[in-house]
MDTraj code that builds the backbone (N, CA, C; nanometers):
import mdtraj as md
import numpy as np

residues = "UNK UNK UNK UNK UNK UNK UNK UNK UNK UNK UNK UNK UNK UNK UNK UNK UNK UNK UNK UNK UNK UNK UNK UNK UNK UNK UNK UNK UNK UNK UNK UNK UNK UNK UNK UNK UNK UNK UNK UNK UNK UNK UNK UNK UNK UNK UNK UNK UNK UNK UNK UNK UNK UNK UNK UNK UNK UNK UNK UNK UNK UNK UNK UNK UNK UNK UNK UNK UNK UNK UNK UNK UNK UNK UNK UNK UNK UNK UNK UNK UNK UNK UNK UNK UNK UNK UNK UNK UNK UNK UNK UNK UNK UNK UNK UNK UNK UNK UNK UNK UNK UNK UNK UNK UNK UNK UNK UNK UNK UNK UNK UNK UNK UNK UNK UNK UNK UNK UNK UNK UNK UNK UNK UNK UNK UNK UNK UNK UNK UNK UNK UNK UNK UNK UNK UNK UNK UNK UNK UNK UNK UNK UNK UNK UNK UNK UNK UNK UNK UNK UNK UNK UNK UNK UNK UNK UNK UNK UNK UNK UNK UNK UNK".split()
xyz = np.array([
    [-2.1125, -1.2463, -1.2210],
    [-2.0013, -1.2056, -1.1367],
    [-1.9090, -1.3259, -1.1184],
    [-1.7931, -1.2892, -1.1223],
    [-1.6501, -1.4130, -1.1337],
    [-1.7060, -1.4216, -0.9872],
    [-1.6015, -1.5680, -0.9525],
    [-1.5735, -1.6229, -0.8051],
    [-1.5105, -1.5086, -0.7200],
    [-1.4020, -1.4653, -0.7884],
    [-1.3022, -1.3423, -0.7128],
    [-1.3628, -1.2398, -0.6884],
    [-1.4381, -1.1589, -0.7150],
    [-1.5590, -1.0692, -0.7342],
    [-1.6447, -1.0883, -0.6106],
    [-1.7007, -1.2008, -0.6662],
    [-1.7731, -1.2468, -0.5237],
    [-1.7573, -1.2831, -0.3891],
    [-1.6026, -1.2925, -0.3883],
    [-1.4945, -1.3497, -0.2521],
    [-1.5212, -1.1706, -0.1907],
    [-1.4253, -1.1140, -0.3440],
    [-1.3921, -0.9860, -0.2486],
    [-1.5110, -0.9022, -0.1919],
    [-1.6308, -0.8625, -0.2702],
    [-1.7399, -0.8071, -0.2447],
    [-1.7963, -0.8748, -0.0975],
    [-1.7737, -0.9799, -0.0500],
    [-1.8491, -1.0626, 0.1072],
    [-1.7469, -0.9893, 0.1396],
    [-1.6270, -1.0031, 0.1643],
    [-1.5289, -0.9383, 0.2850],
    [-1.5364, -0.8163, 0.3574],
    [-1.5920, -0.8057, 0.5061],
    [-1.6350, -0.7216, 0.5215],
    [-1.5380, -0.6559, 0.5880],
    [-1.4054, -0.6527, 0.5633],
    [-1.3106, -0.5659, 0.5737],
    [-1.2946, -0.4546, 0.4122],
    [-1.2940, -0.5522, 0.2972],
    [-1.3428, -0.5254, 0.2025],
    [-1.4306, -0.4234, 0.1654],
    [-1.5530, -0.4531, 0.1846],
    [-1.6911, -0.4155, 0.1545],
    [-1.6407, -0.2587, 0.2490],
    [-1.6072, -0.2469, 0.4104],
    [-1.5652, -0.0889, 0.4527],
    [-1.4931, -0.0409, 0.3722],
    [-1.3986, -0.0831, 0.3454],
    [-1.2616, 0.0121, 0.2608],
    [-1.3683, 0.0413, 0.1373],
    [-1.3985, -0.0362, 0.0818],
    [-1.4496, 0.0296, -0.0686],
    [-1.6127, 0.1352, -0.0296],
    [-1.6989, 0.1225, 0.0626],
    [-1.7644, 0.2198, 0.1406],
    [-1.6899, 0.3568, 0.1797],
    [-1.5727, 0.3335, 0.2278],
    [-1.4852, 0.4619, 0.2247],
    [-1.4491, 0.5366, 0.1288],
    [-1.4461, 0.4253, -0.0147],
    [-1.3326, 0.4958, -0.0945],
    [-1.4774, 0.5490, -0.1848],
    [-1.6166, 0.5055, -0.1869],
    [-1.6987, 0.5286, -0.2480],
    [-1.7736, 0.7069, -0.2052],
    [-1.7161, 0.6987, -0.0342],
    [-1.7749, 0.8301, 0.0017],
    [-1.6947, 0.9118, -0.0128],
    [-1.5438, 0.8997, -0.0504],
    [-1.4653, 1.0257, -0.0740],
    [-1.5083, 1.0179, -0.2116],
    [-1.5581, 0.9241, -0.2861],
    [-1.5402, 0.9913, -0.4544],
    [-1.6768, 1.1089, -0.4974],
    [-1.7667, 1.0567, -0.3831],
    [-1.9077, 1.1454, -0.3805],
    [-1.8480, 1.2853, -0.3085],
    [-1.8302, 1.2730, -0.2078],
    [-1.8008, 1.4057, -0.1633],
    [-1.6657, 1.5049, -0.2425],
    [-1.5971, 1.4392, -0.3211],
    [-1.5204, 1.5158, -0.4903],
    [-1.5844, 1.5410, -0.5456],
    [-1.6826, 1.4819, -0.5682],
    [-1.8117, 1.4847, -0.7140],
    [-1.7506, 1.4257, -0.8144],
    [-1.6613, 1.3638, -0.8138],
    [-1.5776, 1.2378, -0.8542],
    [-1.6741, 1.0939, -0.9364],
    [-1.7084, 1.0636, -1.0725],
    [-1.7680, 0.9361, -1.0853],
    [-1.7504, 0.8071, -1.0266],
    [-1.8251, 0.7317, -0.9966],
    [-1.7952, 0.5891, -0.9080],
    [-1.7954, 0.5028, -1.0621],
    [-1.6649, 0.5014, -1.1263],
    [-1.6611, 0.4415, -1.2844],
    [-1.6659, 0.2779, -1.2081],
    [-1.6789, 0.1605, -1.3316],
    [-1.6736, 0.0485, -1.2987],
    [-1.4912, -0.0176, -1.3016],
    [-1.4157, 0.0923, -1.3418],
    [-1.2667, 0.0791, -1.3736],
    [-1.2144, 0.1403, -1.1947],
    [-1.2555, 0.2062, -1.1636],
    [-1.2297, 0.2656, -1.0334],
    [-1.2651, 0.1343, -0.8748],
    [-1.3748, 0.0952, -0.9534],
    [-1.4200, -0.0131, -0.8156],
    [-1.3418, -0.1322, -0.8356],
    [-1.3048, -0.1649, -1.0056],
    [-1.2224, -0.3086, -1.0176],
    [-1.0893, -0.2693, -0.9257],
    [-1.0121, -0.1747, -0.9649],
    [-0.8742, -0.1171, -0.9019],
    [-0.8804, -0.1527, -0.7784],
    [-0.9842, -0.0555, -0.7128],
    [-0.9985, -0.0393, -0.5711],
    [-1.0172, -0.1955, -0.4941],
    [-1.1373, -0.2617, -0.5335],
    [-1.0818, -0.4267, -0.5160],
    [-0.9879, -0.5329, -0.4997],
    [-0.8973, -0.4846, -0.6569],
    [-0.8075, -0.5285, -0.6372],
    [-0.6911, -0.4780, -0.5482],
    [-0.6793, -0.3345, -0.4987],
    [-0.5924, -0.3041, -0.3993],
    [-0.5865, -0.4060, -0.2564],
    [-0.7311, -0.3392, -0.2376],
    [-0.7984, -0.4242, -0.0982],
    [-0.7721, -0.5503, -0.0795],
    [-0.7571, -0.6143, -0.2073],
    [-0.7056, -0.7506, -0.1489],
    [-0.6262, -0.8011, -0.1382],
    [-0.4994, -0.7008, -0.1676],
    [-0.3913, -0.7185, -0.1783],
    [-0.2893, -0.6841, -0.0677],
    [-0.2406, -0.7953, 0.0009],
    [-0.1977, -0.7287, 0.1420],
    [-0.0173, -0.7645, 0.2263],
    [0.0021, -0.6960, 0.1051],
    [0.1775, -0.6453, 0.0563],
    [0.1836, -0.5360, 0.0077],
    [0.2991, -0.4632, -0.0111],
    [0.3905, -0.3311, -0.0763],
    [0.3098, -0.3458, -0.2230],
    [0.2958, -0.3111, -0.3256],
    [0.2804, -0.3375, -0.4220],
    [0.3192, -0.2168, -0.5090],
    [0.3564, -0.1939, -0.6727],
    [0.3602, -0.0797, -0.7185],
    [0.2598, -0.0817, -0.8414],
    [0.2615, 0.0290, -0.8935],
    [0.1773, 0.0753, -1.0274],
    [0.2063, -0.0580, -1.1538],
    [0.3079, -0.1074, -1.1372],
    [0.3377, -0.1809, -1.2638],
    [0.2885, -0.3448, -1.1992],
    [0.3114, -0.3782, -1.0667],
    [0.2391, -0.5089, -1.0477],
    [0.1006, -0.5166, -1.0315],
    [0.0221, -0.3616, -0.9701],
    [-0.1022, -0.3887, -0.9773],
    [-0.1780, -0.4158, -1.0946],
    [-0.1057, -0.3487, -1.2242],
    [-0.0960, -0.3562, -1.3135],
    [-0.1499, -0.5286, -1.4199],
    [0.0040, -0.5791, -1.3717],
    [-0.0316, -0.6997, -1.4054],
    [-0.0775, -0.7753, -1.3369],
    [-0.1712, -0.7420, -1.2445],
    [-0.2952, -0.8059, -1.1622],
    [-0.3734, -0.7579, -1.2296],
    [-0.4343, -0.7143, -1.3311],
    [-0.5102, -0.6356, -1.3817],
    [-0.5365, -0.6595, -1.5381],
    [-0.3820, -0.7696, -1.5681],
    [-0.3824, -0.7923, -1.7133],
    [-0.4857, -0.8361, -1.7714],
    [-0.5969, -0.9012, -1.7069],
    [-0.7273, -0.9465, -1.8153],
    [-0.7825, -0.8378, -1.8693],
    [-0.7768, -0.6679, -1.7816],
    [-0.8476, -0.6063, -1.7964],
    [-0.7684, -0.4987, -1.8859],
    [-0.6323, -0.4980, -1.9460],
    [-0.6021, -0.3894, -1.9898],
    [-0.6639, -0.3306, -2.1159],
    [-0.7911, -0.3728, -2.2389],
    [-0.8060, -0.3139, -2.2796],
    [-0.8926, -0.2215, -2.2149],
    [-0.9287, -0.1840, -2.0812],
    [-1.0541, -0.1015, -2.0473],
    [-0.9625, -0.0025, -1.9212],
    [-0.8149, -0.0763, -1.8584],
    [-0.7473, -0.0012, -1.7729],
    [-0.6033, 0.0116, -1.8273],
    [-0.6034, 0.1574, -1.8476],
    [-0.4612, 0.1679, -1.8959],
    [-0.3412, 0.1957, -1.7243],
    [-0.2133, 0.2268, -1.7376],
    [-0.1236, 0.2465, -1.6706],
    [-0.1668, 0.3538, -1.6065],
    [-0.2065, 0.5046, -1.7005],
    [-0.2827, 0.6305, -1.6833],
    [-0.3739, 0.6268, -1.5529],
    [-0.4479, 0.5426, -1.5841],
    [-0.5619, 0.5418, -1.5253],
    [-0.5515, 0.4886, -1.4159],
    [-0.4452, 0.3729, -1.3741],
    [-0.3765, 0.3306, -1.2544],
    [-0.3684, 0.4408, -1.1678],
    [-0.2132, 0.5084, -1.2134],
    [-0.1776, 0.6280, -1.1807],
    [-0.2604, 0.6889, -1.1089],
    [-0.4132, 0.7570, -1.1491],
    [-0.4918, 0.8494, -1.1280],
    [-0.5440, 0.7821, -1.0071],
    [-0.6281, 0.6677, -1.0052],
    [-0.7025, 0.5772, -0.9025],
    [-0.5939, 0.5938, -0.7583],
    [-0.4401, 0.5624, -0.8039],
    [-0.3731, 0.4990, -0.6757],
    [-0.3646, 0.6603, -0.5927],
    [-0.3773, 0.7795, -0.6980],
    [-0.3596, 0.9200, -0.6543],
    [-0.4627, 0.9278, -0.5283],
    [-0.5928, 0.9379, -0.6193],
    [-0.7063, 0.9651, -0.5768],
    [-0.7205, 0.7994, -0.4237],
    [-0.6799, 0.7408, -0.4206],
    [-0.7510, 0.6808, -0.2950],
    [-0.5665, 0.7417, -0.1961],
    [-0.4896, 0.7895, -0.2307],
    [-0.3666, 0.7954, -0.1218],
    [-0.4249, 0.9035, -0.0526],
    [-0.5024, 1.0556, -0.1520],
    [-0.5580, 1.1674, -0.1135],
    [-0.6407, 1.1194, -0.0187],
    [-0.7637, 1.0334, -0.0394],
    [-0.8203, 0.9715, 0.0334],
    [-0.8157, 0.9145, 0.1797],
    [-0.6537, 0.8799, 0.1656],
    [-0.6262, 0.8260, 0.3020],
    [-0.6432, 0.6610, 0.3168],
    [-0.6862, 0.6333, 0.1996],
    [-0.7276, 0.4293, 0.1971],
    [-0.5811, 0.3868, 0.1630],
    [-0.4286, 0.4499, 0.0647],
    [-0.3134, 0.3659, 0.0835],
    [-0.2096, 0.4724, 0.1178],
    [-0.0854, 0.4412, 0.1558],
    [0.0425, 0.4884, 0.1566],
    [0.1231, 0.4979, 0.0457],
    [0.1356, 0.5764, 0.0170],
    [0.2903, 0.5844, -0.0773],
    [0.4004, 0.5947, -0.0084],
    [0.5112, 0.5056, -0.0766],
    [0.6262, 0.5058, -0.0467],
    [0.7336, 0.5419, -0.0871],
    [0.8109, 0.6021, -0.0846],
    [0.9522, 0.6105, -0.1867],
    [1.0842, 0.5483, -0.0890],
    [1.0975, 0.4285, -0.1549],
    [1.1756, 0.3803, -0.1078],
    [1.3512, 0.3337, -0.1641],
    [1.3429, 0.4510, -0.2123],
    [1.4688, 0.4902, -0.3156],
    [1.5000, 0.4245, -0.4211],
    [1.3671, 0.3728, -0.5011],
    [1.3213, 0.3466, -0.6516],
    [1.3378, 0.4064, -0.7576],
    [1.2624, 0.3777, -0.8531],
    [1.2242, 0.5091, -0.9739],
    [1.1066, 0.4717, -0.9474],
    [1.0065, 0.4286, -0.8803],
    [0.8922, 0.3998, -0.8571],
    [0.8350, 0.4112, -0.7618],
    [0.7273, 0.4232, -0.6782],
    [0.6668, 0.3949, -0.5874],
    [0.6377, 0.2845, -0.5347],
    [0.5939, 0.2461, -0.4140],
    [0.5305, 0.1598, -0.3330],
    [0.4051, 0.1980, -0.2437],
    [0.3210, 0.1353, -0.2220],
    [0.1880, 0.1459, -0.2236],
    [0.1246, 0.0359, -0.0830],
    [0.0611, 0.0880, -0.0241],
    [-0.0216, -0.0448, 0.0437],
    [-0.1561, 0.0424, 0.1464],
    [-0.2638, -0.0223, 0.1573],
    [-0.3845, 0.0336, 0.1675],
    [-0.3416, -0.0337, 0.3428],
    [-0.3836, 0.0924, 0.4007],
    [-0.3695, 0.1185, 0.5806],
    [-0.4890, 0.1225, 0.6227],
    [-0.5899, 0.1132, 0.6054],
    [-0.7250, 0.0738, 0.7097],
    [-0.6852, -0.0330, 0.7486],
    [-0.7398, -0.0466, 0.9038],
    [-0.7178, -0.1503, 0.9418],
    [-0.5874, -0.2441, 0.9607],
    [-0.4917, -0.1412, 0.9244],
    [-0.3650, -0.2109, 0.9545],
    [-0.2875, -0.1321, 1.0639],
    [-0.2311, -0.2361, 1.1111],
    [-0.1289, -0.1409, 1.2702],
    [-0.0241, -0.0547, 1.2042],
    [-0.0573, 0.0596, 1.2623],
    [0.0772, 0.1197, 1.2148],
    [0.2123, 0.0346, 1.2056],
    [0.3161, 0.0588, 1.1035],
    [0.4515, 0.0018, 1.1250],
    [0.5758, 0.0279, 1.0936],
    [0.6558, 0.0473, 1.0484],
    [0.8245, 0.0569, 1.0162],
    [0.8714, -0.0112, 0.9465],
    [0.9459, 0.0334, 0.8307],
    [0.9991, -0.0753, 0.7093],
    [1.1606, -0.1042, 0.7735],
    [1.2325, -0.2264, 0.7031],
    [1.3721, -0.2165, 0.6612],
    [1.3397, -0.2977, 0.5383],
    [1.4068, -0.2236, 0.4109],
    [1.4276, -0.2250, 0.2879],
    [1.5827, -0.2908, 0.2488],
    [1.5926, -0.3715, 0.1841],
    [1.7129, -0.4631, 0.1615],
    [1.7671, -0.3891, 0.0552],
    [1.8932, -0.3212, 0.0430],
    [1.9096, -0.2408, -0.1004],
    [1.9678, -0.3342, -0.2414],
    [1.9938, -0.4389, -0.1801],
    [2.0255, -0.5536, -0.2680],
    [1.9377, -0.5998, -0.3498],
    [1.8510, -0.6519, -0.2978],
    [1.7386, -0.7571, -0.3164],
    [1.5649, -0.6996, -0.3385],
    [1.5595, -0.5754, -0.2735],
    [1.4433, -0.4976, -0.2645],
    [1.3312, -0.5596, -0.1606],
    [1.3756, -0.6455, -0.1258],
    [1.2655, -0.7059, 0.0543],
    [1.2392, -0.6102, 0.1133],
    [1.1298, -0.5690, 0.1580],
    [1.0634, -0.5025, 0.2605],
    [0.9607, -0.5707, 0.3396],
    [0.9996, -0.5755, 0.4563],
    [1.0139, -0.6135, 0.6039],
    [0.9759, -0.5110, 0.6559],
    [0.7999, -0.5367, 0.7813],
    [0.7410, -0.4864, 0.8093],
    [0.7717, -0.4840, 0.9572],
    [0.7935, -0.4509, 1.0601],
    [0.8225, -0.4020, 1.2155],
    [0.7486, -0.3620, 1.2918],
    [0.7050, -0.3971, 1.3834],
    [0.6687, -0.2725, 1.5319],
    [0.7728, -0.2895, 1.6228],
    [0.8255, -0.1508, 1.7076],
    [0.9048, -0.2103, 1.7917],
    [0.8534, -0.0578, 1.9053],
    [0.7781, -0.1243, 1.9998],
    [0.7142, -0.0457, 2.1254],
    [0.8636, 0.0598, 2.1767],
    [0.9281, 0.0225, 2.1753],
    [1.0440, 0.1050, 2.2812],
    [1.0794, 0.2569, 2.1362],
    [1.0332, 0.1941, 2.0078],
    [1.0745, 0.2976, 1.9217],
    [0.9762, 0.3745, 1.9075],
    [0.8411, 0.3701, 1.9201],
    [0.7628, 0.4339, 1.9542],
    [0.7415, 0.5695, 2.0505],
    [0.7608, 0.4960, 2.1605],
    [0.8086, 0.5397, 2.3128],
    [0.9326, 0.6855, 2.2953],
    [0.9877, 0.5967, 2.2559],
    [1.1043, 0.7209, 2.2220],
    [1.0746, 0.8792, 2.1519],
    [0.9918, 0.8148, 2.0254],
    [0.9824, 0.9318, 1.9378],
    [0.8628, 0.9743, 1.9866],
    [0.7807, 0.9576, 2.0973],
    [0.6756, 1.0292, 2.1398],
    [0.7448, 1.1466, 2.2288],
    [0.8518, 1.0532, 2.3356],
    [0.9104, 1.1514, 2.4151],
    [0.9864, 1.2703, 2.3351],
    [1.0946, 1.1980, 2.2521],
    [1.1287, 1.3239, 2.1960],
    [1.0621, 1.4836, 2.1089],
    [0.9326, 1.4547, 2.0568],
    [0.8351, 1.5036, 2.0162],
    [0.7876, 1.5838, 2.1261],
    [0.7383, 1.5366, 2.2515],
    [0.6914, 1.6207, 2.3316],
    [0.8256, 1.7116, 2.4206],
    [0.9372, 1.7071, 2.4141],
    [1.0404, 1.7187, 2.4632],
    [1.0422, 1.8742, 2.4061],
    [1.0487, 1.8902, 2.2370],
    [1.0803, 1.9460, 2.1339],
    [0.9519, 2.0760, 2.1277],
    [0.8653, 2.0071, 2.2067],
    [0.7442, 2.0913, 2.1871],
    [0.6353, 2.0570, 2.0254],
    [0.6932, 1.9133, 2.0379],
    [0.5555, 1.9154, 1.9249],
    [0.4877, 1.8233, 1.9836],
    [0.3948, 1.8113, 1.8750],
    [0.2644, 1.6769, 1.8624],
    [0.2816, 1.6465, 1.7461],
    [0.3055, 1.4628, 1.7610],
    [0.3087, 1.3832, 1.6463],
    [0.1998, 1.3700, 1.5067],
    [0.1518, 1.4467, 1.4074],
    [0.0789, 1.3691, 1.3740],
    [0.0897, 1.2451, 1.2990],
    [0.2115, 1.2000, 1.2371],
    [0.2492, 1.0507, 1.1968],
    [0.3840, 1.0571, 1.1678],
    [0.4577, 0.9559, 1.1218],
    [0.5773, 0.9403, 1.0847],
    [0.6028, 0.7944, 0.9830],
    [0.7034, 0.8260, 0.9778],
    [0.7570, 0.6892, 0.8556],
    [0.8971, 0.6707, 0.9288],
    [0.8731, 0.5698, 0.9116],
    [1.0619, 0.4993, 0.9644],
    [1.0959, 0.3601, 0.8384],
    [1.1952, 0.4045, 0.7830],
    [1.2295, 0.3334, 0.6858],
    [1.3891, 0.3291, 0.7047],
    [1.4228, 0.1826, 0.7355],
    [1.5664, 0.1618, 0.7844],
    [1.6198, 0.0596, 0.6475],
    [1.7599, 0.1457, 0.5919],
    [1.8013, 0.0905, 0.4619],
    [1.9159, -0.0269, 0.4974],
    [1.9002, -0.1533, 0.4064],
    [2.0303, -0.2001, 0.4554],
    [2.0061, -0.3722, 0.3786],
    [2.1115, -0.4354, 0.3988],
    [2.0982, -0.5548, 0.3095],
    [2.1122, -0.6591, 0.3789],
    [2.0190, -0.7748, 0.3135],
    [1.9915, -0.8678, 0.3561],
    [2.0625, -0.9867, 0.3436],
    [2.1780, -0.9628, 0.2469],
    [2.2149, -1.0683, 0.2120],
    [2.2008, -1.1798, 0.1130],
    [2.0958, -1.1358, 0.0843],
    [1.9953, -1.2419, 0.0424],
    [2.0031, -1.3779, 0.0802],
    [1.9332, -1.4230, 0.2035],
    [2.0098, -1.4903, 0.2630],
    [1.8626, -1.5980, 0.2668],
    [1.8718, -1.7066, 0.2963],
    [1.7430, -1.8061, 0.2397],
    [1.6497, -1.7638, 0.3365],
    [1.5063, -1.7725, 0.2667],
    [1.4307, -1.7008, 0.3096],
    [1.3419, -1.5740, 0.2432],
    [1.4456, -1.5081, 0.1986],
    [1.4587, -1.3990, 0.1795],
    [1.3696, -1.4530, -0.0398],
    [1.2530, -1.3451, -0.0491],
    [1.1877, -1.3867, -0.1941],
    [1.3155, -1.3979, -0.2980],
    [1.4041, -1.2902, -0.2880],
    [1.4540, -1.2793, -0.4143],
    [1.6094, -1.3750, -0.3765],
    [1.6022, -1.4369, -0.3259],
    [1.7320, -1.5462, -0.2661],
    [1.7603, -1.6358, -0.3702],
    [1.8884, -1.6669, -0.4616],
    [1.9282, -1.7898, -0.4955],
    [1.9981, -1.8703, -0.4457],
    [2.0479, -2.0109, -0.4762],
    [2.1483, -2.0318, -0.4476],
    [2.2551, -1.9886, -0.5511],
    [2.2555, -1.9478, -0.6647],
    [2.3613, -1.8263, -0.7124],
    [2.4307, -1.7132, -0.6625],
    [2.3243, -1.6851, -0.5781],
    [2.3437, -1.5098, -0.5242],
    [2.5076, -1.5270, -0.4522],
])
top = md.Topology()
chain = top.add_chain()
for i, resn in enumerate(residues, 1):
    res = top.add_residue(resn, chain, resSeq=i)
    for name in ("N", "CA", "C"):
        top.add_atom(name, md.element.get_by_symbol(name[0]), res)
traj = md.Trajectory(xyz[None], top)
C-alpha cells in the first residue's frame, strides 16, 4: 500500500464516508470494485469544487484501469447516494464536492475567472426559513448560487498581472 493510501485509509473522517459509500453499494447489490474505492478516496480527500475532468487527472497514474466512463458512473452513483453535490454552475460541465460533514453553504461564482467562493450568512438563512414557513412550506434544502465577477483581482487563483 502507497503512503497516500495509507494517509487516506487512517482518516477517520475518511474511513466514515467510504463506510457510507460501501453500505449504499451493498444495499444496490452494486459490486464494491477496487476502481470504485480508489475514486471514492480520492473524492474524500479532496476538499474543493472539483469536476469529472480534474478528478480525472488526479487519477492519471491510474487511467489504464479508470476510464472518464467510469468516472461518470462512480460520481453518479455516490451523488444518488447522498456522499457529493452536483453543481451546475453555468458550465458545460459539472461541479462536484462530497457534503458529509461539511456545513451547509452558498456559492458566489466569478463569471470571469470561474472562482467559487464558499459563504454562510445566518441572516440569509433566517430569512428563507421565514419565508418558507410564511408560504406554507417546509424546507427540505436549497442551493444559493450568486453569479458575478471578481475582477480578478489578486488573490483571486486565476489572477494575473496581465488580466
Amino acid at each position: 500500500m502507497n503512503k497516500k493510501a495509507d494517509k487516506i485509509n487512517h482518516n477517520p473522517e475518511i474511513v466514515k464516508e467510504m463506510e457510507i459509500f460501501n453500505e449504499f453499494l451493498k444495499k444496490k447489490d452494486l459490486k464494491i470494485t477496487s476502481q470504485r474505492m480508489l475514486v471514492a478516496e480520492t473524492i474524500f480527500s479532496i476538499h474543493q469544487h472539483f469536476t469529472a475532468d480534474s478528478l480525472l487527472e488526479l487519477l492519471k497514474d491510474h487511467r489504464d484501469e479508470i476510464s472518464k466512463a467510469t468516472i461518470y458512473r462512480i460520481l453518479s452513483i455516490m451523488v444518488e447516494a447522498k456522499l457529493l453535490a452536483e453543481h451546475d454552475f453555468g458550465k458545460d460541465f459539472k461541479y462536484y464536492e462530497h457534503i458529509i460533514g461539511h456545513e451547509h453553504h452558498d456559492h458566489i461564482i466569478c463569471t470571469d475567472c470561474g472562482r467559487i467562493v464558499e459563504f454562510v450568512v445566518p441572516e440569509i438563512e433566517e430569512m428563507q426559513q421565514r419565508v418558507a414557513q410564511e408560504k406554507g412550506f417546509s424546507i427540505q434544502g436549497h442551493r444559493l448560487n450568486i453569479y458575478g465577477s471578481c475582477q480578478k483581482k489578486p488573490g483571486c487563483e486565476f489572477w494575473t498581472k496581465k488580466s
